[in-house]
C-alpha positions in Angstrom: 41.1 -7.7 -20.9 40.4 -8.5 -24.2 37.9 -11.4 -23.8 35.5 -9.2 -22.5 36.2 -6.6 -24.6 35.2 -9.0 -27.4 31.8 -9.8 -25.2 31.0 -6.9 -25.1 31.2 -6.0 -28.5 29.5 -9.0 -29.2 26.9 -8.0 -27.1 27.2 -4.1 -28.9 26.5 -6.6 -32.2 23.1 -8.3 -30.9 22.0 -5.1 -30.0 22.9 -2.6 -33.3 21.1 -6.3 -35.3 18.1 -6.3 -33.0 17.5 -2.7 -33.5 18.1 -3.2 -37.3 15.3 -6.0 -37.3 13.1 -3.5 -35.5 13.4 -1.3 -38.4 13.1 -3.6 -41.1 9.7 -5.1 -39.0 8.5 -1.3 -39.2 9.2 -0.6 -42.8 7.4 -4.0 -43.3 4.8 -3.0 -41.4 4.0 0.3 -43.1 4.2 -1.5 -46.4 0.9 -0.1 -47.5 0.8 3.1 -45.8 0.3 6.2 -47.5 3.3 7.9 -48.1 5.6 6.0 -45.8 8.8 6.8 -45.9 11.0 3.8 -45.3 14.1 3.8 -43.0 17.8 1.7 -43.3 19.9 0.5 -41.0 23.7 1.8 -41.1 26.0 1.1 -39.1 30.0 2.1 -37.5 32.8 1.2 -35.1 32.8 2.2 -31.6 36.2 2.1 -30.9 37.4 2.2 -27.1 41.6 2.0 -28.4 43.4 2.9 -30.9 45.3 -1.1 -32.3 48.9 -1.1 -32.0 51.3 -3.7 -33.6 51.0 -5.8 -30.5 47.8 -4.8 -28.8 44.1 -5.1 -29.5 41.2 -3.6 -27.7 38.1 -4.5 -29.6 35.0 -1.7 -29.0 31.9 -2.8 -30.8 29.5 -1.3 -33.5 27.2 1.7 -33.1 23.4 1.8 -34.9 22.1 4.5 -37.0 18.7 4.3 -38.0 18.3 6.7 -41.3 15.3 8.0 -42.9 14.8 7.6 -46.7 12.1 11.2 -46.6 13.6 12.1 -50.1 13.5 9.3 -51.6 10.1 9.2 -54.5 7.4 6.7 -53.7 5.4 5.6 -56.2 2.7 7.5 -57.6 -0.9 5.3 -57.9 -4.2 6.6 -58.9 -7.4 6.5 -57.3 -10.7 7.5 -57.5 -10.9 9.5 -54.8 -11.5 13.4 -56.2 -9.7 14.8 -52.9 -6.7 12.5 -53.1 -3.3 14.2 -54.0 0.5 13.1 -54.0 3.7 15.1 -54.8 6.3 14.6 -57.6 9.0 15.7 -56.6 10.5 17.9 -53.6 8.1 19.0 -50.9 5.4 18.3 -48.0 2.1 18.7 -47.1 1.5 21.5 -44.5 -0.7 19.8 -42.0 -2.1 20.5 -38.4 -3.5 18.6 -35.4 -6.6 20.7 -35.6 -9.0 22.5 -38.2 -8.8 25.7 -36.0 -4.9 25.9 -35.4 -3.5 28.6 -33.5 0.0 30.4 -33.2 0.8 27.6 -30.7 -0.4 24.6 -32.6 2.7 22.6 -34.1 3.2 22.8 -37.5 3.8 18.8 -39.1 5.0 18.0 -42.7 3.6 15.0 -44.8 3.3 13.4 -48.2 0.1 11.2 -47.2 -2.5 13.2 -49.4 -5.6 11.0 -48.6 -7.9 13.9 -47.8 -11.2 13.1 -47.2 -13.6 15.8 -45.5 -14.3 15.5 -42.1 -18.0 16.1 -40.5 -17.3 19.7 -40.7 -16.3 19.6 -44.4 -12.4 20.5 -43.6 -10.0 18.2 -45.2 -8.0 15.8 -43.3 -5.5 12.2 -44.3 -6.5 9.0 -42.7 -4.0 9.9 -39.5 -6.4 12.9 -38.5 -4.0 15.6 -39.7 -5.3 18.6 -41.9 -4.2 20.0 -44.5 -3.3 23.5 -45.0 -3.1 26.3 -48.4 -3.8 29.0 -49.5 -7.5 30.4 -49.8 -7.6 31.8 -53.5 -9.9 34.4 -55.4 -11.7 33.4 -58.1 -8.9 33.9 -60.9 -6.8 32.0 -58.4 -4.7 34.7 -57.0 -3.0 33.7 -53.4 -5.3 35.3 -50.3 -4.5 35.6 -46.4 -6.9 34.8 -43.9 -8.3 38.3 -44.2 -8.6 38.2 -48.1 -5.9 40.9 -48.8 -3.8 39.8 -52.0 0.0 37.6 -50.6 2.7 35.5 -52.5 3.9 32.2 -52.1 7.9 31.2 -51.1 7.8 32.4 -47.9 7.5 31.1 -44.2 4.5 33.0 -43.4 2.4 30.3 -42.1 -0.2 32.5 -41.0 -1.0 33.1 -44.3 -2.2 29.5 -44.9 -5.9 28.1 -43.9 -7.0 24.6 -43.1 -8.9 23.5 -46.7 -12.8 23.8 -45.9 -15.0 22.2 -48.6 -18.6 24.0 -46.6 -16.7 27.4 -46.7 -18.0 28.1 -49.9 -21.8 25.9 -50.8 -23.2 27.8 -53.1 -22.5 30.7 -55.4 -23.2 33.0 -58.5 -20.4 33.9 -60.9 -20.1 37.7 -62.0 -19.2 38.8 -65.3 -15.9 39.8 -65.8 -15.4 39.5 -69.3 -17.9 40.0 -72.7 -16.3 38.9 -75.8 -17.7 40.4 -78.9 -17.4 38.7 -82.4 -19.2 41.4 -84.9 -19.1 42.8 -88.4 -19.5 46.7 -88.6 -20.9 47.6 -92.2 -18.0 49.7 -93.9 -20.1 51.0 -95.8 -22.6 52.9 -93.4 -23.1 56.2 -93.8 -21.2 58.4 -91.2 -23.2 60.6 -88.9 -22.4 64.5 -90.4 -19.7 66.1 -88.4 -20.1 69.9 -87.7 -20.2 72.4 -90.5 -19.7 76.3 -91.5 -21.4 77.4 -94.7 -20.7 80.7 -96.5 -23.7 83.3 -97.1 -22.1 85.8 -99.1 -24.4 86.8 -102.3 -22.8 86.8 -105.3 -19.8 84.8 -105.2 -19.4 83.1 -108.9 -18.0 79.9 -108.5 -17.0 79.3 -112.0 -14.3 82.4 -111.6 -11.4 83.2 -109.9 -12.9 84.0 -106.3 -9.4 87.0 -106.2 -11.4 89.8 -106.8 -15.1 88.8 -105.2 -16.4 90.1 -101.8 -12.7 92.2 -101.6 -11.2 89.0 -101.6 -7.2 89.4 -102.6 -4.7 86.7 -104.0 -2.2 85.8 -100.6 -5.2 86.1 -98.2 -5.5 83.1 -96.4 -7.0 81.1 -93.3 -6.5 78.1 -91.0 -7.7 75.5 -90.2 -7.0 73.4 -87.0 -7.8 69.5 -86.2 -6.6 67.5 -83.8 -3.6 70.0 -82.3 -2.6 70.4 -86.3 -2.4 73.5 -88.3 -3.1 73.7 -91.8 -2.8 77.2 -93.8 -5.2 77.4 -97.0 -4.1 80.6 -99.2 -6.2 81.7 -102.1 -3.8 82.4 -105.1 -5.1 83.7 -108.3 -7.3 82.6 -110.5 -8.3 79.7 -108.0 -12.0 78.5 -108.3 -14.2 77.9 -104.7 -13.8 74.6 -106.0 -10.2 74.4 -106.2 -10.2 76.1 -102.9 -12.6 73.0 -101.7 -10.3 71.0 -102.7 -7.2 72.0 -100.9 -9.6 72.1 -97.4 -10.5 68.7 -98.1 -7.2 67.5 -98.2 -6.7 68.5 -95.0 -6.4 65.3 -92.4 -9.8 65.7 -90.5 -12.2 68.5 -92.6 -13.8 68.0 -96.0 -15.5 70.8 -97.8 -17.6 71.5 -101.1 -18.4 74.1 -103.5 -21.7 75.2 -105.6 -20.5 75.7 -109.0 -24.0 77.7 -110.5 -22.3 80.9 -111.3 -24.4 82.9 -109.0 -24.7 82.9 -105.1 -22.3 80.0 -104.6 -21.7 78.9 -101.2 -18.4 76.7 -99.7 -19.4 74.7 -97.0 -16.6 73.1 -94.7 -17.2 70.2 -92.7 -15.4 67.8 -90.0 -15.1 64.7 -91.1 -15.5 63.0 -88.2 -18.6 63.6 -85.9 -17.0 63.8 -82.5 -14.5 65.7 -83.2 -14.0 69.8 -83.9 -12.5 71.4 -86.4 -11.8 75.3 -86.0 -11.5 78.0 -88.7 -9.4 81.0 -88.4 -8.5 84.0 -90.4 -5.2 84.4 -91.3 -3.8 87.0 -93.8 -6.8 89.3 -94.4 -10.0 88.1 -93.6 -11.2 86.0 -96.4 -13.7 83.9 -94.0 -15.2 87.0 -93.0 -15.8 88.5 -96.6 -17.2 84.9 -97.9 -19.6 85.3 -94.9 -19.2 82.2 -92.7 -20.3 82.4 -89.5 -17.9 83.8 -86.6 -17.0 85.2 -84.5 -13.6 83.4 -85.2 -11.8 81.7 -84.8 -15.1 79.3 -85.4 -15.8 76.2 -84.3 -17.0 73.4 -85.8 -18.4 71.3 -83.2 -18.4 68.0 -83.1 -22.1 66.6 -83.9 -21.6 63.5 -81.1 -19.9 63.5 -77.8 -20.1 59.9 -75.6 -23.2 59.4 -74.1 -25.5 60.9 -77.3 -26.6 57.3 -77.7 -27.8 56.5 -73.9 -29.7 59.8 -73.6 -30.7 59.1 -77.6 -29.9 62.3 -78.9 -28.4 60.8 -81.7 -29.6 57.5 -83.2 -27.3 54.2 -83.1 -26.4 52.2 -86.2 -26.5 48.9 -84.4 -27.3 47.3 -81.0 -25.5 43.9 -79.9 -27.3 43.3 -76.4 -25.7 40.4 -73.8 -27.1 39.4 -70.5 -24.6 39.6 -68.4 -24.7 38.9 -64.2 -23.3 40.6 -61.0 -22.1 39.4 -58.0 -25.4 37.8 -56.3 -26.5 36.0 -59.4 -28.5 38.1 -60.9 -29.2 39.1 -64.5 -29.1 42.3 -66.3 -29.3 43.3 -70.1 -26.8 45.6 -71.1 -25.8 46.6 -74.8 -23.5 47.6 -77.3 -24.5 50.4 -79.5 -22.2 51.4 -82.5 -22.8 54.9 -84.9 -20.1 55.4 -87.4 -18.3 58.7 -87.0 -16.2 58.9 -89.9 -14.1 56.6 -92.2 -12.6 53.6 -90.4 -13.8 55.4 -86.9 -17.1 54.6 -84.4 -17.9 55.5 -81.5 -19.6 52.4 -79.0 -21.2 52.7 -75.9 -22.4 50.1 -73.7 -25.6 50.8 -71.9 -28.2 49.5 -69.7 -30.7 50.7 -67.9 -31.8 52.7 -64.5 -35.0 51.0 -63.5 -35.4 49.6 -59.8 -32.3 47.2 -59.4 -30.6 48.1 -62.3 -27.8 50.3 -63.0 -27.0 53.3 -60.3 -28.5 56.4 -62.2 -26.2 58.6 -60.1 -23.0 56.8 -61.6 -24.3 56.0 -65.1 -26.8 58.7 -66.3 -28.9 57.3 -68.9 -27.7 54.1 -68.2 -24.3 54.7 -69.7 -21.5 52.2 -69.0 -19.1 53.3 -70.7 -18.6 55.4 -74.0 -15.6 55.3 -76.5 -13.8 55.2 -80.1 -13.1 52.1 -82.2 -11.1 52.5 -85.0 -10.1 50.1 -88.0 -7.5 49.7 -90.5 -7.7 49.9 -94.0 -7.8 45.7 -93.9 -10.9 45.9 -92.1 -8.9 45.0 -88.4 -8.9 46.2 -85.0 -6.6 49.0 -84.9 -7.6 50.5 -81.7 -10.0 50.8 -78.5 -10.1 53.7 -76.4 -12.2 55.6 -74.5 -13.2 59.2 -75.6 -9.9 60.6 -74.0 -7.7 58.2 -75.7 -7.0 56.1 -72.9 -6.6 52.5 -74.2 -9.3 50.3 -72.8 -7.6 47.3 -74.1 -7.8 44.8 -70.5 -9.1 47.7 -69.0 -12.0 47.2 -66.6 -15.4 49.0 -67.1 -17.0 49.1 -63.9 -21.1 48.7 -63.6 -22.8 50.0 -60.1 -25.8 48.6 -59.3 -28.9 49.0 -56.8 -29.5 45.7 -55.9 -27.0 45.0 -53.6 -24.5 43.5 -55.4 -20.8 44.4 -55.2 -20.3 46.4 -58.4 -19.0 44.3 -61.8 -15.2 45.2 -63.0 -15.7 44.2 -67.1 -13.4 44.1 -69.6 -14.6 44.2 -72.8 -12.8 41.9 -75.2 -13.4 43.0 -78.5 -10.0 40.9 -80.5 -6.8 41.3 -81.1 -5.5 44.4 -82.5 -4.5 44.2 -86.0 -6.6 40.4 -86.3 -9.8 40.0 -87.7 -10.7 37.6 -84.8 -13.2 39.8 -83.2 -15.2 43.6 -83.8 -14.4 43.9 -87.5 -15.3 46.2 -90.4 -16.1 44.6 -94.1 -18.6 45.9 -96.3 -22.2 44.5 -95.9 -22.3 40.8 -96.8 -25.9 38.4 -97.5 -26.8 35.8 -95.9 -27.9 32.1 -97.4 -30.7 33.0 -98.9 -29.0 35.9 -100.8 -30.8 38.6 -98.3 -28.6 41.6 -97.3 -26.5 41.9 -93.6 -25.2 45.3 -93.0 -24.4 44.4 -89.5 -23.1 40.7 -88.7 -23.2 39.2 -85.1 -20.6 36.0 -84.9 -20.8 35.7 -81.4 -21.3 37.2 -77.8 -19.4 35.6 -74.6 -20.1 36.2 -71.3 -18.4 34.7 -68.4 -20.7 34.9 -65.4 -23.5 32.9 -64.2 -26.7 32.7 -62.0 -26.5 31.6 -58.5 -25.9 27.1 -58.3 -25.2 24.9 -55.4 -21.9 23.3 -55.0 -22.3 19.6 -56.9 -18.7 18.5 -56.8 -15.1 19.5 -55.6 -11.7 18.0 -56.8 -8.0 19.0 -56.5 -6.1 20.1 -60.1 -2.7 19.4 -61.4 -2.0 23.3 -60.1 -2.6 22.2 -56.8 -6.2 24.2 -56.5 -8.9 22.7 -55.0 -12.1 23.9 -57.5 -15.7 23.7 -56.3 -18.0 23.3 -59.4 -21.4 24.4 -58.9 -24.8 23.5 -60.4 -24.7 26.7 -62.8 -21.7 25.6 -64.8 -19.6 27.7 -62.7 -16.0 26.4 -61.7 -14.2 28.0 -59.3 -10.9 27.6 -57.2 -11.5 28.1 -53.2 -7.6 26.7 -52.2 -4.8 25.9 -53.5 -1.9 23.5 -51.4 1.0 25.1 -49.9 4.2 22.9 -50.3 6.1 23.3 -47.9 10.4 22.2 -49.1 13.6 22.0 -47.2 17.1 21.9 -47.7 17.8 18.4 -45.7 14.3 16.6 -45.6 16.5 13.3 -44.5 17.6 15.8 -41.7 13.5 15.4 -40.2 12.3 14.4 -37.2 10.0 11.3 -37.7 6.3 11.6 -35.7 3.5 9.2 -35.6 0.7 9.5 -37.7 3.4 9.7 -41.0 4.0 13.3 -40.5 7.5 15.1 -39.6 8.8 18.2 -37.9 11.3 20.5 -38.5 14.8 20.0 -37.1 17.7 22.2 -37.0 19.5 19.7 -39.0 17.0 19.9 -41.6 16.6 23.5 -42.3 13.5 26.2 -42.2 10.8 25.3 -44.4 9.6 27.4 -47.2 6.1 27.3 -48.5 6.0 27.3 -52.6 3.5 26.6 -54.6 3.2 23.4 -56.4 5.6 22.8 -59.5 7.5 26.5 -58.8 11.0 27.3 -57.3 11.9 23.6 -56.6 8.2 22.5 -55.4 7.4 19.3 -56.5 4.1 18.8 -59.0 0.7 18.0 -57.4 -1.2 14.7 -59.0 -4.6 15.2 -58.4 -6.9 12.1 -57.7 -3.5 10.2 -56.5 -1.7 8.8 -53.7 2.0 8.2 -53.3 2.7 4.5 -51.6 5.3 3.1 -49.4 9.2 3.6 -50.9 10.0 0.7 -48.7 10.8 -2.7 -51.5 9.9 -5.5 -50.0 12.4 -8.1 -51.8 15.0 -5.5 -50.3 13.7 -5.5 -46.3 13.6 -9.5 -46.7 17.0 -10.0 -48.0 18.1 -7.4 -45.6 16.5 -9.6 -42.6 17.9 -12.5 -44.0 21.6 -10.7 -43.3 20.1 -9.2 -40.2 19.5 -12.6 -38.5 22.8 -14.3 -40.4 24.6 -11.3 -38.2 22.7 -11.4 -35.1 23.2 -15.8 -35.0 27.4 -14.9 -35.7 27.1 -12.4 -32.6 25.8 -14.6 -30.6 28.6 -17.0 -31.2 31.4 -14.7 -30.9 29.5 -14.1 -27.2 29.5 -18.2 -26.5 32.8 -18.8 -27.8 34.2 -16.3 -25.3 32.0 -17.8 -22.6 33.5 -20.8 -23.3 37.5 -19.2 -23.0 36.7 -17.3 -20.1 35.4 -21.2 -18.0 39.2 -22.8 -19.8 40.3 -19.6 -18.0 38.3 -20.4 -14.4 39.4 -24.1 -14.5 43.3 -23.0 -14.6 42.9 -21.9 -10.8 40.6 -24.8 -10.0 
């Protein structure tokens, strides 16, 4: 009958607008809480018949509460250094405890006021902590047992619950040494090896063809750096012409005596740590001027790496730096220079082998490292190597020590190649007062520091949470996992402002902030309410207006249905 089918669809009214008020009263009610998500009524028919031309059944109205979780709250700042909101996609990973296991229940939130608890683990005002990443100290993503992982994943046992006391106090090893210096272009280069001839009376005004049994076409080579040269004695050539075709060879310089009597040719390497070797070719003209063989002869090279540490060959300049290891403490290492040849020096950088220094075992003579710098002709970093060639550009120098600090991986910064904005070589310059600087120190930058106590802790825009320490030091310990889905509005809604994951609402992936579709942390901020409260009045305004028109439609057919009674009666 269809006056109780409208009852009870009046009655399907007061109950859909009742439970709309109920919503409206909550979103009211969390008006001020921290990252509230608000939630609207929406409603549609419950029909019982399908309407014909001359029939009605009348069914009702069915309720559906649905939650705004997508929709941006706004973004408020506050003083609190711990504080953080999201802009954009994404959730806080939180737990119900600091020491979650495998069967703890994972929740999803976008209240970020984090305070630490008596334990020093961060938690929001509902009691829920929150989760990351623990990070090295150059930020890179750790698990639990400090191996090296990656974000965008669901590997949730890779994240921690954020503990501020996990890290109180610490010392900040060197990394890095940044070197700003002025090598004098004009030093003198150490002598590289030589070979001098001692064959007695050798006129070297004449045609050296005909001296010693020395023919026109014999010839000799000479070999630097993998490259052959042949050097052939035509006629009428002087020993100083012949000088002069040796020193044109890449890598050996030679000279002549020129008295007329007993002149001598010496050839030399031109640069100290390399060799250069001579060999007879056609003939044995080498022989006959009497250099030294057997040959082929080498001319060995005058330095090799580690001359300076042991000192037996002199440096041209020392740049020390204190630098610091792993426990705080400081050691004095430095940077020798000698110049090997034009636009080429070798470095090492030293320290030394007392009682808690540098492992004498690893570095003999306190040797670090050894290795070639060489320049352009503009005076710029051309290259950086160590004596094998290998480019130690970013490379890391590692220093042992017998303290018992975990050994210090350096890299030694010394510019940019081909820029004047670090190791340099110009000729010698003076200072104010007009007094001569062959060598020129800008500046020496270190990166490590001694042991401090932690003074303050904050969240940054990248979503780390940084401990700064009393010795300058500032160092990331976390940073937030943000955890994204494909339906957030899909979520299952949980006290304490948190949410769970539904089937509706997809697996969660953990990102990192502000990368593939994470939203951007705001440190030392707090995302409010979405709900509008000019919106949730107006909406009880209709709410009320519906639920009063309900109630009529249920008193008017109360009122048929006793006409109806009093027919019989």
């Amino acid at each position: 009958m269809s006056l109780f089918g409208a009852m009870i669809s009046g009655v399907s009214g007061l109950n859909a607008q009742s439970q709309n008020l109920g919503v409206i009263s909550d979103n009211i009610s969390n008006l001020n809480t921290v990252g509230y998500k608000g939630t609207v009524g929406r409603f549609s028919t419950l029909v019982t018949e399908s309407a014909t031309d001359t029939r009605y059944t009348p069914g009702g109205v069915r309720f559906h509460p649905t939650a705004l979780i997508s929709k941006q709250g706004l973004l408020q700042a506050t003083s609190s250094n711990t504080a953080a909101a999201i802009s954009g996609d994404g959730f806080f990973v939180v737990r119900d405890t600091n020491t979650p296991g495998s069967d703890n229940e994972i929740f999803f939130t976008r209240a970020g006021d984090f305070k630490p608890d008596d334990d020093g683990y961060l938690r929001n005002t509902a009691g829920y902590y929150v989760q990351g990443w623990a990070t090295d100290r150059n930020g890179v993503l750790l698990d639990p047992t400090g191996t090296p992982t990656t974000s965008n994943s669901s590997a949730i046992s890779d994240l921690q619950v954020l503990d501020i006391n996990s890290i109180l106090t610490a010392a900040a090893s060197t990394t890095t040494i940044e070197f700003g210096a002025n090598l004098n272009a004009n030093e003198t280069p150490l002598t590289g090896g030589s070979n001098v001839s001692t064959t007695l009376g050798i006129d070297g005004t004449a045609a050296l063809a005909g001296q010693a049994g020395i023919a026109a076409g014999d010839s000799f080579d000479i070999t630097y750096n993998g490259t052959t040269t042949t050097i052939t004695i035509n006629a009428g050539e002087t020993l100083a012409d012949i000088a002069a075709e040796i020193s044109a060879v890449t890598g050996v310089t030679a000279t002549a005596t020129a008295t007329g009597t007993n002149d001598t040719l010496t050839i030399t390497g031109s640069f100290a740590d390399q060799d250069v070797v001579i060999t007879n070719n056609n003939n044995t003209p080498l022989t006959a001027l009497g250099f030294t063989g057997p040959f082929p002869a080498t001319l060995a090279a005058t330095y090799t790496g580690g001359n300076l540490a042991s000192g037996a060959v002199a440096e041209n300049n020392t740049m020390p730096v204190t630098i610091y290891d792993s426990l705080g403490t400081a050691h004095v290492v430095q940077l020798q220079v000698i110049k090997l040849g034009q636009n080429r020096w070798g470095f090492e950088l030293t320290g030394n082998t007392t009682t808690g220094e540098l492992d004498a075992t690893q570095h003999p003579n306190g040797l670090i490292q050894s290795g070639i710098i060489t320049f352009n002709g503009d005076g710029s970093l051309r290259t950086f190597t160590d004596n094998a060639g290998t480019d130690l550009l970013d490379q890391e120098i590692t220093a042992n020590w017998t303290n018992g600090s975990n050994p210090n991986e350096i890299t030694l910064d010394l510019g940019t190649v081909g820029l004047t904005n670090g190791i340099t070589q110009f000729g010698a310059g003076s200072d104010s007062n007009g007094n001569l600087v062959e060598y020129d120190t800008r500046f020496i930058n270190q990166n490590g520091a001694q042991a401090g106590s932690m003074v303050n802790y904050a969240f940054t825009e990248e979503g780390f949470l940084q401990v700064e320490f009393a010795n300058g030091v500032k160092r990331p310990i976390y940073k937030l996992a943000i955890a994204t889905f494909e339906a957030p509005d899909e979520m299952e809604n949980y006290s304490g402002n948190v949410y769970r994951q539904t089937r509706e609402s997809g697996d969660y992936l953990l990102r990192e902030p502000g990368l593939n579709g994470a939203g951007n942390v705001v440190a030392s901020a707090l995302e409010s309410s979405n709900v509008d409260l000019a919106e949730e009045f107006t909406n009880m305004i209709v709410t009320q207006r519906a639920y009063s028109a309900n109630t009529k439609t249920i008193t008017t057919t109360d009122e048929m249905l006793d006409e109806l009674i009093r027919i019989k009666r």
